[in-house]
N, C-alpha and C positions, 0 to 999 in steps of 0.2 A: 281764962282771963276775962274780967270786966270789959264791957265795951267802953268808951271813950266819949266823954260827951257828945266830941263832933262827930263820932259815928250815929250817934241818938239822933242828933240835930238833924245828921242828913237820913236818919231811917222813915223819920217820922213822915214827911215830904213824898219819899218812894212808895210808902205805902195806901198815901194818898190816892196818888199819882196810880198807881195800880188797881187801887178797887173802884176810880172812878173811871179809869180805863174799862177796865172787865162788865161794872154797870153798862157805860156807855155802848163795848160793844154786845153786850147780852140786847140789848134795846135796838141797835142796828140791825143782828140777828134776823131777832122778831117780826120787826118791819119788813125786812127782807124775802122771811119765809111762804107769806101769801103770794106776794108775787112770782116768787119763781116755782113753789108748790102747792101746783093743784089738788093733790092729795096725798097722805090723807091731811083730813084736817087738824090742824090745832086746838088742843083742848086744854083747860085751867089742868094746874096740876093738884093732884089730891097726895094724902099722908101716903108713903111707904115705908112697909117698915124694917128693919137691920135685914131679918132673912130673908125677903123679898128682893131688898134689892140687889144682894150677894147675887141671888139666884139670875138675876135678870142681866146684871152686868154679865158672869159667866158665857150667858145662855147667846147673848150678841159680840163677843169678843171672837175677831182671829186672828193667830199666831200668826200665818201664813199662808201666803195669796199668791197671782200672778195678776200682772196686769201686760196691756200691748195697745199699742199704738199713742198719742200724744205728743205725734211731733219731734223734729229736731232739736226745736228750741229748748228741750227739757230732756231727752235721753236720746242715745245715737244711739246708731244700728241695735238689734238683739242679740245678745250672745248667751245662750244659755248656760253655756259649761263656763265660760271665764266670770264673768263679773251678773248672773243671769238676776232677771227682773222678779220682784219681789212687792208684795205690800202687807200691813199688818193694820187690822182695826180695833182700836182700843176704847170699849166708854167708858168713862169716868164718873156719868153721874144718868142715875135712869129713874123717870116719876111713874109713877101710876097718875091717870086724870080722872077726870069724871065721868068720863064716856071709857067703860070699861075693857074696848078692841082697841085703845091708841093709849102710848105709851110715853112720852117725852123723853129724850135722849139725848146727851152734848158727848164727845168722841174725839179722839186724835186717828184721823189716817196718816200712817206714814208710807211713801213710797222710794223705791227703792231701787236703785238700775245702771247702768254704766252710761258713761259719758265721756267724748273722746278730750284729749289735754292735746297742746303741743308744746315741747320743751325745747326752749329756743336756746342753742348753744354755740358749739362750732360746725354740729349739725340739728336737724330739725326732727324731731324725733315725736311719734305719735301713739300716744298712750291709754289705757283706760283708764279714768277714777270712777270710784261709787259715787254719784247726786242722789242727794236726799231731800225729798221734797214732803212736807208734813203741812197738812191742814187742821185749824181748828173748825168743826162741826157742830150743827145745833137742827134740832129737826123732830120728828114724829116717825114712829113705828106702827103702824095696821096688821093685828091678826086677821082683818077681814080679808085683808087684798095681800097681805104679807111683802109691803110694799111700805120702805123705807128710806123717806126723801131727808135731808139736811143739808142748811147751808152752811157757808163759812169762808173763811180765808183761808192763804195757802201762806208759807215763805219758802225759799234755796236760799243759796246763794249762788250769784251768779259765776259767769267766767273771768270776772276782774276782780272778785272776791265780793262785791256787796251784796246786799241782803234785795234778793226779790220779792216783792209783792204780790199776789193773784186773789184778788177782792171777788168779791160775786161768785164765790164758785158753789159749784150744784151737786152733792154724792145722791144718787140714787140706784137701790141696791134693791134685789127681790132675795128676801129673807125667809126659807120654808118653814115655817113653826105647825105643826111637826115637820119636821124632813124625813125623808124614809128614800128607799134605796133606788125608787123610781125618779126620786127628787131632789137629792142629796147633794146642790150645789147651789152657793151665795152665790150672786151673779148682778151683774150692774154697768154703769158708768158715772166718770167725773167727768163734769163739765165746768169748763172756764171759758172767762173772757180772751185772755192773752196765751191760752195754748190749746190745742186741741182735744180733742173728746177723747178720754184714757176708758177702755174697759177693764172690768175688774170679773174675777175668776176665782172662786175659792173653793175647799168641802169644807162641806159645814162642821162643826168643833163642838156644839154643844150637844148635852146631854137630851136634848128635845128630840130625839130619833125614834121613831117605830120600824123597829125590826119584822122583815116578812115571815114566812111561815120556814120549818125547819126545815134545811135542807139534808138530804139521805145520800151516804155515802157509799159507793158501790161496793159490793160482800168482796171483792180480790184486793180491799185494802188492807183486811185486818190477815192477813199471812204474815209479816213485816211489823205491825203495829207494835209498838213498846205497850204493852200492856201492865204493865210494873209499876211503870211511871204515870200511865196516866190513871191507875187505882189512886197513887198519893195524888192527882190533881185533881181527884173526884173529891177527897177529902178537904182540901184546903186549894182550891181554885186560886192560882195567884197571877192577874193582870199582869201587872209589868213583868211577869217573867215571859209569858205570853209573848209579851210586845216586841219583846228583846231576841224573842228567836223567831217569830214569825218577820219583822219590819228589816229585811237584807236583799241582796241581789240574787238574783235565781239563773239558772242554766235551762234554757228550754230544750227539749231531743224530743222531733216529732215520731211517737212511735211508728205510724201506716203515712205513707205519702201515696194519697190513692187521689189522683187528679179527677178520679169519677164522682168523687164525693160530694155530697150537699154542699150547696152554699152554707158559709159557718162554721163547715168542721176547720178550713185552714185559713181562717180567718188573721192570723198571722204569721203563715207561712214563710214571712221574710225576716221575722224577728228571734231571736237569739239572745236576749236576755229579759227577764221581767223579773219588775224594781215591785214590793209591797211599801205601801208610803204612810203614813198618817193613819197608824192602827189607833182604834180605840173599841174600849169592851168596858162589859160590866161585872160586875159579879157574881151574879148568877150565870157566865160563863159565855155572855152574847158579843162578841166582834163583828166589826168591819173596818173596812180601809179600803183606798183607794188604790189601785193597780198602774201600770205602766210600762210598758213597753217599748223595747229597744232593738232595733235591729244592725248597731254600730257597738262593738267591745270597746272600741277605742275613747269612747265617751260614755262614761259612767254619769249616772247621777249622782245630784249633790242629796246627804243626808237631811231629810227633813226638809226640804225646798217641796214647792207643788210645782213642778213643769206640765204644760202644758204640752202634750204630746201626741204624734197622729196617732194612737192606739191605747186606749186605757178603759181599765173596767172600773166600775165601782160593785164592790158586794159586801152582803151581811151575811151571817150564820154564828152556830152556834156551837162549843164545842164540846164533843158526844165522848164524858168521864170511862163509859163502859168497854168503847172499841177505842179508845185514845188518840182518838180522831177528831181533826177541825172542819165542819163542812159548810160549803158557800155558796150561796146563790151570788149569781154575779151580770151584770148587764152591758154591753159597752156602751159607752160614748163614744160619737163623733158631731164633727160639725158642723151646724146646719145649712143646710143648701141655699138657704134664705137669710144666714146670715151675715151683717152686716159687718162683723168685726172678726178678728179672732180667738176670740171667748164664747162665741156663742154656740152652746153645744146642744145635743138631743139623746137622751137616753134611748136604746133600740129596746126588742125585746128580751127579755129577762130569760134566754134559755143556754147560758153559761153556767156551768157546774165549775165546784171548784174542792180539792179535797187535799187536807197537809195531814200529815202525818210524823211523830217524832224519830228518827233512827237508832237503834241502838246498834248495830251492827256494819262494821266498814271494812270494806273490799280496797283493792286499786283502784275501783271503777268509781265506784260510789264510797264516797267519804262529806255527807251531808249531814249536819244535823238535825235537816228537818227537811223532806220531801213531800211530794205530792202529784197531781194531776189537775188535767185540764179537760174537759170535753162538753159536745154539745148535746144537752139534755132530750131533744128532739126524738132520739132513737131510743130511748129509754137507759136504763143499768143495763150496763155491762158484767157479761155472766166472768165466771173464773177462766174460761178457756177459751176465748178468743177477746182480742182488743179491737175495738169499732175501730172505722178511721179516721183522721182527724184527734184524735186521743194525743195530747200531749203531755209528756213527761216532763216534771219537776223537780230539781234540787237544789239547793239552798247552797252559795258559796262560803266558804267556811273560812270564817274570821279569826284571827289570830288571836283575840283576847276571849273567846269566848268557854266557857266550861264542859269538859268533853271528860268528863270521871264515871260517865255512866256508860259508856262505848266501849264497845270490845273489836276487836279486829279479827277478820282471818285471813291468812294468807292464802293467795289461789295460782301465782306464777311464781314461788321460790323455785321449784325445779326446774322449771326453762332457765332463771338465774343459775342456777346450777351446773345446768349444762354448757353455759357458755362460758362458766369460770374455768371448767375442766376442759372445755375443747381450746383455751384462748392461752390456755397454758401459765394463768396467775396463780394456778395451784401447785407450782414446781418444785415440790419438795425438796430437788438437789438443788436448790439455790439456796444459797448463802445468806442466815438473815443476821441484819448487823442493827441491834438497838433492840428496846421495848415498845410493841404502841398499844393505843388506846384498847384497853380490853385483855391486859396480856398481865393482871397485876391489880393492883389497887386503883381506882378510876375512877373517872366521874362521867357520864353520858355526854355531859357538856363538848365532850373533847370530842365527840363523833361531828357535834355541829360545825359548819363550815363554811365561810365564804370565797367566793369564786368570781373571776375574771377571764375573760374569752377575746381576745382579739378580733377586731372587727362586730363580735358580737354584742357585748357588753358584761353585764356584770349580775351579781345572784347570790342568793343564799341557799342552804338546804338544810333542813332540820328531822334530825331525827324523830320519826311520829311513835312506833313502835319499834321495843330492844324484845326479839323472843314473845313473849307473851304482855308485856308489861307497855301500858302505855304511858308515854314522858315528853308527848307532845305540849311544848309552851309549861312546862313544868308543872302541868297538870297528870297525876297520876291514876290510872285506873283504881275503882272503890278497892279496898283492901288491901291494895299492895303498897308499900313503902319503900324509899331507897336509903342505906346510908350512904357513906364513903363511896362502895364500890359500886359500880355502872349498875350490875345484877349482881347479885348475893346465893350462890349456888348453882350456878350454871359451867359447867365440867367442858362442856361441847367448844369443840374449836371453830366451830363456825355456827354463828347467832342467825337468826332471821331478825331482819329490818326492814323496816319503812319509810318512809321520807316523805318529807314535802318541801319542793324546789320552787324556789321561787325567783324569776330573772326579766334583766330587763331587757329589750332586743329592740332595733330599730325600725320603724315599719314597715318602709319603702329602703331602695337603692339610693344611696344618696350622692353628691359628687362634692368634693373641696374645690370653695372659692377661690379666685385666684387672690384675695386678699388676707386671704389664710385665717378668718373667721367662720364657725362652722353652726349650721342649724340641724341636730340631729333630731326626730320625735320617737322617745322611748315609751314602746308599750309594754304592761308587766306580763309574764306567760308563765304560767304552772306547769310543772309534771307531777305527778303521783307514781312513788317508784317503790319496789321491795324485791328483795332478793336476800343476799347472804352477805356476813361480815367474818372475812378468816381476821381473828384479832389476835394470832400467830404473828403473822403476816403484814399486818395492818393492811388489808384489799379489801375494796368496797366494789361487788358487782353486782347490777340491780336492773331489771326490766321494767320502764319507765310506759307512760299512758299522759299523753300531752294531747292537747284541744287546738287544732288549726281549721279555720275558716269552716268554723261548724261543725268538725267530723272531732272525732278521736281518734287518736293513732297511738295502739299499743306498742307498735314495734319498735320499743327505743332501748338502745343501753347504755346503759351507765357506770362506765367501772372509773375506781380512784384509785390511789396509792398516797395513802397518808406518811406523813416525815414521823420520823423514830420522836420519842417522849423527850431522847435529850440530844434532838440535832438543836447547833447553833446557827442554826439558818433564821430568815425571815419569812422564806415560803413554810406552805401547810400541808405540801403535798401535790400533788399532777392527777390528773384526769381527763377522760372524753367520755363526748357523749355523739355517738352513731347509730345512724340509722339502719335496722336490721331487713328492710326493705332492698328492692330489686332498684337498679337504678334507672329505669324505665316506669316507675311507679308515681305517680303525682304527690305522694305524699315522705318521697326521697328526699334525703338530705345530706351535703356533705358532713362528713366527720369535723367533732368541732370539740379543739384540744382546748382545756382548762387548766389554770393557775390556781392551787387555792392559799390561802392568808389567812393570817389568827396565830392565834397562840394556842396551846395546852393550860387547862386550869391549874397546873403548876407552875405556868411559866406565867401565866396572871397574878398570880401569887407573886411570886418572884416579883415581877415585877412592878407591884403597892408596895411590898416591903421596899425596892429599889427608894420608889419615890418618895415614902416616909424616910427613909434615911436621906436620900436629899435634901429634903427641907430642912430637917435637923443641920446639917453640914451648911446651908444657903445661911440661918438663923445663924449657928455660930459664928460663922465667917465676916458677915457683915454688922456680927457685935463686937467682932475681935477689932474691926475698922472702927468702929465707936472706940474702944480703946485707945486705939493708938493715935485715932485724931486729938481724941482727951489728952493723952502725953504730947501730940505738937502743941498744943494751946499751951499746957503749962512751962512746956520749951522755949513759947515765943515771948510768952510772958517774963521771964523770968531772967529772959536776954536780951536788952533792948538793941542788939545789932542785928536780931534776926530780922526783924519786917523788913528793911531796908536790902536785903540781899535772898529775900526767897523768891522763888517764882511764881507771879500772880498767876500767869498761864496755865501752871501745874494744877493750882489750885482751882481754876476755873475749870480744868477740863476735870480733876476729880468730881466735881460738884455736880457740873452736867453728867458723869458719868450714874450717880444714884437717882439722878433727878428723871433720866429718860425710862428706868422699865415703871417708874412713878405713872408720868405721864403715857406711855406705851399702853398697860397691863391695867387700867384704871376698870375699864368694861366688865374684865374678867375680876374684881377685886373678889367676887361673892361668888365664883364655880368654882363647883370640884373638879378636880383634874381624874376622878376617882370614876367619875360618870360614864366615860366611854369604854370603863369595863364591865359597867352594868350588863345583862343579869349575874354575871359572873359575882360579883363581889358585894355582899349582902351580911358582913358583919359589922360588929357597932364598934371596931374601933377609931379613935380618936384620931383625925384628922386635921394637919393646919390647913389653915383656907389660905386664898394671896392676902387678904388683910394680917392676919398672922407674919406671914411670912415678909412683906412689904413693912412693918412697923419698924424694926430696927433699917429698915434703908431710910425710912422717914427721919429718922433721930440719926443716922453721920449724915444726910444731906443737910440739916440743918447744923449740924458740928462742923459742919467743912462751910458753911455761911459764919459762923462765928469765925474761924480762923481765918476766912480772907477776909473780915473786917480788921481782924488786929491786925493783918501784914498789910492792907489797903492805908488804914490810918495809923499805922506804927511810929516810933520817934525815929526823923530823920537825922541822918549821920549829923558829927560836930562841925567837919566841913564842906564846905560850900562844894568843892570839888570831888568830894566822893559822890555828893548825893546827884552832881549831875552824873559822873561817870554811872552809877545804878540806873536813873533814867534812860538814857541811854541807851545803855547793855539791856535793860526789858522791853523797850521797843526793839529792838533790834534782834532780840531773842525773839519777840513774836514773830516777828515778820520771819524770820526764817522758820519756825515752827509751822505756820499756816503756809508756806512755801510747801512745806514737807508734806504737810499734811494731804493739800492740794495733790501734789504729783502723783501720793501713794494712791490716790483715791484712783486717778484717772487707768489704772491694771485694774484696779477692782472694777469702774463701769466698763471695761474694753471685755473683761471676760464674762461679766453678766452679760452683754448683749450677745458676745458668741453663744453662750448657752441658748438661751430665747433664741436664735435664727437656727441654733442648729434643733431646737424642739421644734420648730415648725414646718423646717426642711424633712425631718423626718415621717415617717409611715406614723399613720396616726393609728394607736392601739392602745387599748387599758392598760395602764400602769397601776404595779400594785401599792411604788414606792411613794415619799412624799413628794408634795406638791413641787417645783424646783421653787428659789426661792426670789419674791420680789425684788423690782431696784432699793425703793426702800429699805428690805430686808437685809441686804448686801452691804446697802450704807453703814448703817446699824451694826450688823458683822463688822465691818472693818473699822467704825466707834469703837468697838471692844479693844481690838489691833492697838488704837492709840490710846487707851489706859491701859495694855499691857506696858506701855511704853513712857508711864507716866512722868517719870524723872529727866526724860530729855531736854524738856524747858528748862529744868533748873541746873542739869549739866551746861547747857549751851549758854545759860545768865554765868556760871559760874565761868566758864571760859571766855566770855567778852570783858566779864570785868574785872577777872582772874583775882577774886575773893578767896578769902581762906578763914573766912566766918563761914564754922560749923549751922547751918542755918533750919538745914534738916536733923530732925533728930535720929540716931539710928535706929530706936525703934519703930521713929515712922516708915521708914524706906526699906528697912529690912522687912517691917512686917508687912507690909503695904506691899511689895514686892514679892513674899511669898501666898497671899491672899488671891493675887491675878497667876500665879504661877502653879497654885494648887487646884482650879479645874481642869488643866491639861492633864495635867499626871493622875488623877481621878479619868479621867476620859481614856486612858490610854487603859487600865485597868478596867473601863465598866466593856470598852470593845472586847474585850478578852472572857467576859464573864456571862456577861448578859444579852439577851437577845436583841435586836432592833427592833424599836416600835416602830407599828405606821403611824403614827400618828405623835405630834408631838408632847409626849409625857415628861421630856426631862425638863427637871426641875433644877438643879445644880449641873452647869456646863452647859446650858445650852446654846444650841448651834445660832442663837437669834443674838444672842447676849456676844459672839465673840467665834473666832476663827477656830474648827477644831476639826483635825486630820490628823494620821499618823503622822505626818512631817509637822504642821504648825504645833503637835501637843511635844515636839522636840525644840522646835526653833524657836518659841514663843519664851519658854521657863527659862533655857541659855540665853537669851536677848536681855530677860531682864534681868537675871543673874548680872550680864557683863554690866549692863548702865548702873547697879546696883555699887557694883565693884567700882567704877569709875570715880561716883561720885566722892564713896570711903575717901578714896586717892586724891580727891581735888579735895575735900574740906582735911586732910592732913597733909598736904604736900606743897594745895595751890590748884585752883581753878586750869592755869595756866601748864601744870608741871607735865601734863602727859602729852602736850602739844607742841613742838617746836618751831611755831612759824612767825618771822619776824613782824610786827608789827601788827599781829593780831589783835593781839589785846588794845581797851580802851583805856585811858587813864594810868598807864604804867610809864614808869620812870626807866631810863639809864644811866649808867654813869659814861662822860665821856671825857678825854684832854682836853687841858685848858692849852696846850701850848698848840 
């Protein structure tokens, strides 16, 4: 679309207004820059040309930085792991001058960090947000001093919402051109008027790096080394694949803990996990990245952040195509004794080795896809048969999206599994087995996966990594092998070898319930790596597990389940425990700890999308077949000019609100699939209604039921005077007892919500597998439904105050209208009978949020309106008045009496 003159009129003005802005402060700038930078100096700018300056932008831009300190007035406390400090520097425009070591340069710093809010309510409540503070910059660059001064202004916004100002401010940053691994860190401060001195901390990002000399990987790596693979990376060397296995979280396991040892060998003795951050290579096969160090599981880093941490290397190397090995020189940093902020660091000496390696082969123990070592280069290489001390082992935690088709597995404790299925007595042949399960027939691996819940513990997944030989971990397959239909396709043996990987959440500490019955639990995630045997006779799962507590491993765990038959109609998945096969005097004992598990069978996922496409189907027809029969009232009302005068507006108003609330309700959800929480499971293309599908015919009778209470709203009133007050009347009078009704019924429905709620809080707190219980809101809503099962009572109750015998309702609307609310019961009473229960809410026709549904209300509900349906028959053929005999009820009726 064309703009608009008066949009011209005022562009022209702004544009003005902008570039003499932008002059004016290019020229303030300038002024600016002698005085607050002493060097380097300023020089004319000369021509640059397209691929220069590509290059040069590049070569000063970073992603991501830390900065610390600055004051209150602009970021509150440090928090790394919630909302942690950040900054990124961007230039947008870079000259060549005439003096050939200084560069001209204008830039956005952005900063980046937490700041605390307080939300004034009916309590006082104190929060983190992210403050964003960005500066425009303008300055000079020196390759001689590698020393990068620029001025400029700042803006935030403040705590009352306006825009702050910080004029005069100063960035100056030491920029290493070349940087190289002894010097491989941007490093600076900002300075302003109105807030204190921010230091800034970066690795450097550009391609301007001098990598050291090659580092040599000691001969007891290549036992182990993928040699396969890294032939194809000799060939075609590929970076980001590189990046993408080497840049993850690592497990460190000190192999010799020899306190005699040099300074250096246990150099982080305390730490327990190390983060690789900010790889970058080339291709002729050169990386480095920076390191990080952790000695808290409970606080992971954040992906792609630079934290600043008490422990971190930086190193380069290069990786050696022929032993398919990556190897590293590495240096630490720490910070300097002199100085002044928390940025300021010192690289030590450079006698950190460092050595990764690909895995192809996975144990219980080791299940990495990419491993390595640590040691201090001091002593020299380390021969094949003995490990120095201080040597720390490496393995890469393994990510659940990541490609694992070149890995093979071997099994090394199935027979201790073994023995304990036969001594624990789940091999009991004289037992009775009743049903099919997973593995016993046609199958899908799927149905091995499982979710689980532990009282007092928490909750967890477990996934099958290998069935037998075959791996189908994350539905990734070992090279060669394919599945169809069945889990394994030739496997005769009544008991498979498997693997697993458990994955659960637990709470840290001992925690105690408030007396105000709100609760702060902190869940940390904890793995086991388990394998043992699967009788799929049986459906028994028993398995010796290898879980990591406070630095050690502990193999002694077992694992046994008992999966539900292919066609129980239950909502559980089965029972299990998991005990410790330890001494109970042992430090790394643990009580037995019973599980719950949940899910469906990929049959019963099935089942149950068919379930829910046929609901919609029935949801759509239903509420067209209501478009129908509103269409026959209208032409009813039309057609009779005595009906507006004796229908009930009430009726009408509460049909209306009845389509109008899942409108307004369901608005959020118009555009998800309800199909999504059975993802991975459910991966074929058929045709799905979305809620806009399925909401369009509620849209078209809410608005047909607006057409009909305009025609009964402004309908032809009666011939006399006294009928038409008797109607009046009789529908005030009808409402007010309707909203009486309405009123009282409500007050059981909130009396029984809140006993529920005290009695969930009275109770022992433990994982439920069921759904949530449901809100007041949701309650309200439910028993909304209650009064359009009930939709005809307004017009019985109009009909008996003014004891009318104008047919006003049509029988198709009330009969069908009446079998429309009466047909999700009797569909509910059938799906309890047929289908499983979801956790989660999938129903789409009959749902428990739309309307009251139990074995008793899907009886009393369809008989309720059955009988008002019958009444009214009776009242528009008999008389409003005829099934009621009490004197003087009626308004507006005549007697006859003696005249004598």
């Amino acid at each position: 679309m064309a703009p608009s003159k008066n949009t011209i009129s005022y562009a022209y003005p702004l544009c003005f207004i902008f570039i003499l802005s932008t002059t004016t402060l290019s020229v303030a700038i300038s002024t600016s820059y002698s005085s607050r930078c002493s060097s380097p100096s300023p020089a004319s700018d000369y021509h640059t040309d397209y691929v220069d300056t590509l290059a040069l932008l590049r070569s000063f831009q970073i992603s991501i930085g830390y900065f610390s300190s600055g004051g209150n007035s602009l970021f509150s406390a440090d928090d790394d792991y919630v909302n942690p400090r950040s900054f990124s520097f961007v230039p947008h425009g870079v000259f060549r001058t005439k003096d050939p070591t200084i560069i001209h340069l204008t830039a956005t710093l952005v900063l980046s960090g937490p700041r605390s809010s307080t939300y004034i309510g009916h309590r006082h409540h104190r929060y983190s947000i992210t403050q964003t503070l960005s500066f425009i910059l303008d300055g000079y660059y020196s390759f001689t001093s590698n020393d990068l001064c620029m001025v400029g202004f700042g803006t935030n916004y403040a705590a009352d919402g306006s825009i702050k100002l910080h004029e005069d401010s100063v960035l100056r940053l030491r920029v290493p051109r070349p940087s190289k691994l002894t010097n491989p860190l941007v490093t600076g401060h900002l300075e302003g008027t109105n807030f204190e001195t921010i230091s800034l901390v970066a690795y450097d990002e550009s391609d301007n790096y001098v990598y050291s000399e090659n580092a040599l990987c000691p001969p007891f790596m290549l036992e182990n080394s993928m040699l396969e693979q890294a032939q194809a990376v000799k060939e075609n060397f590929n970076c980001d694949q590189l990046k993408t296995h080497l840049r993850r979280l690592y497990k460190l396991e000190y192999m010799v803990d020899d306190p005699l040892a040099p300074r250096g060998y246990n150099m982080w003795s305390h730490a327990t996990r190390m983060y690789i951050n900010h790889v970058h290579c080339t291709a002729n096969g050169a990386v480095r990245a920076y390191v990080e160090f952790y000695n808290d599981t409970k606080m992971l880093p954040y992906k792609g952040r630079f934290m600043v941490v008490e422990e971190a290397l930086v190193a380069d190397g290069y990786w050696d195509p022929t032993t398919g090995q990556l190897c590293f020189n590495a240096c630490p940093i720490v910070r300097s004794v002199s100085g002044l902020s928390h940025t300021d660091f010192v690289v030590q000496d450079c006698k950190i080795k460092m050595s990764f390696r690909f895995v192809d082969v996975w144990t219980i123990r080791d299940r990495s896809v990419i491993a390595g070592m640590l040691w201090n280069s001091s002593q020299g290489i380390v021969n094949n048969s003995r490990a120095i001390p201080g040597i720390i082992s490496v393995s890469g935690i393994q990510e659940h999206w990541e490609n694992i088709s070149h890995v093979k597995y071997t099994y090394t404790v199935v027979d201790e599994a073994k023995k304990h299925y036969i001594s624990s007595g789940l091999s009991n042949k004289k037992k009775k087995i009743k049903g099919s399960f997973p593995g016993n027939g046609t199958y899908s691996y799927h149905d091995l996966e499982f979710r689980f819940i532990a009282n007092h513990v928490g909750s967890g997944d477990a996934y099958p990594m290998t069935i037998g030989s075959m791996m189908v971990y994350e539905d990734r397959l070992a090279a060669n092998d394919s599945l169809s239909d069945p889990m394994v396709v030739g496997m005769k043996h009544e008991l498979l070898n498997v693997s697993y990987d458990i994955r659960y959440y637990a709470p840290l500490e001992n925690w105690i319930r408030p007396k105000n019955g709100s609760y702060s639990i902190s869940l940390h995630e904890r793995r086991i790596s388990a394998e043992g045997i699967y009788d799929r006779k049986r459906g028994t799962l028993c398995m010796i597990g290898c879980r990591e507590i406070n630095s050690s491993t502990d193999c002694l765990v077992l694992i046994t389940v008992q999966f539900s038959s292919l066609d129980a109609k239950t909502q559980g998945h089965g029972v299990g425990a998991i005990s410790s096969l330890r001494e109970k005097n042992d430090r790394l004992f643990f009580e037995k700890i019973d599980i719950t598990l949940y899910g469906m069978y990929t049959e019963q996922l099935f089942e149950a999308i068919s379930r829910m496409d046929m609901e919609s189907i029935m949801l759509v027809l239903s509420t067209t077949l209501s478009c129908v029969f509103t269409i026959l009232q209208i032409l009813h009302t039309k057609k009779n000019p005595e009906v507006p005068p004796a229908t009930s507006i009430t009726m009408l108003i509460t049909l209306a609100l009845g389509y109008l609330t899942p409108l307004v309700l369901n608005f959020e959800a118009l555009f998800l699939s309800r199909r999504k929480q059975y993802v991975p499971f459910f991966r074929n293309n058929r045709v799905e209604l979305n809620e806009v599908m399925l909401r369009v015919p509620t849209l078209i009778a809410f608005v047909l039921h607006l057409r009909l209470l305009q025609l009964v709203w402004y309908g032809r009133k009666p011939d006399h005077q006294s009928k038409a007050e008797t109607f009046s009347i009789a529908k005030r009078k009808a409402l007010q007892i309707c909203l009486s009704l309405y009123f009282l019924g409500g007050i059981p429905a909130g009396i029984i919500h809140i006993i529920n709620v005290h009695t969930r809080r009275e109770s022992p707190v433990v994982v439920r597998i069921s759904q949530e219980p449901a809100t007041i809101w949701e309650d309200l809503v439910s028993y909304a439904g209650l009064i359009l099962d009930g939709f005809l009572l307004p017009q019985i109750i109009l009909n008996r105050l003014s004891g009318s015998r104008v047919q006003a309702i049509s029988p198709w609307f009330y009969i069908g209208v009446t079998l429309i609310r009466a047909m999700p019961h009797v569909y509910d009473l059938f799906r309890a009978q047929n289908y499983i229960p979801s956790l989660r809410s999938s129903y789409i026709y009959a749902n428990s949020h739309d309307d009251l549904f139990s074995a008793a209300w899907d009886i009393i509900i369809p008989l309720g309106a059955a009988l008002l349906a019958m009444v009214l028959f009776l009242q528009q053929r008999l008389g409003g008045a005829s099934l009621i005999s009490l004197q003087g009820s009626r308004l507006g009726s005549y007697e006859m009496v003696s005249t004598i």
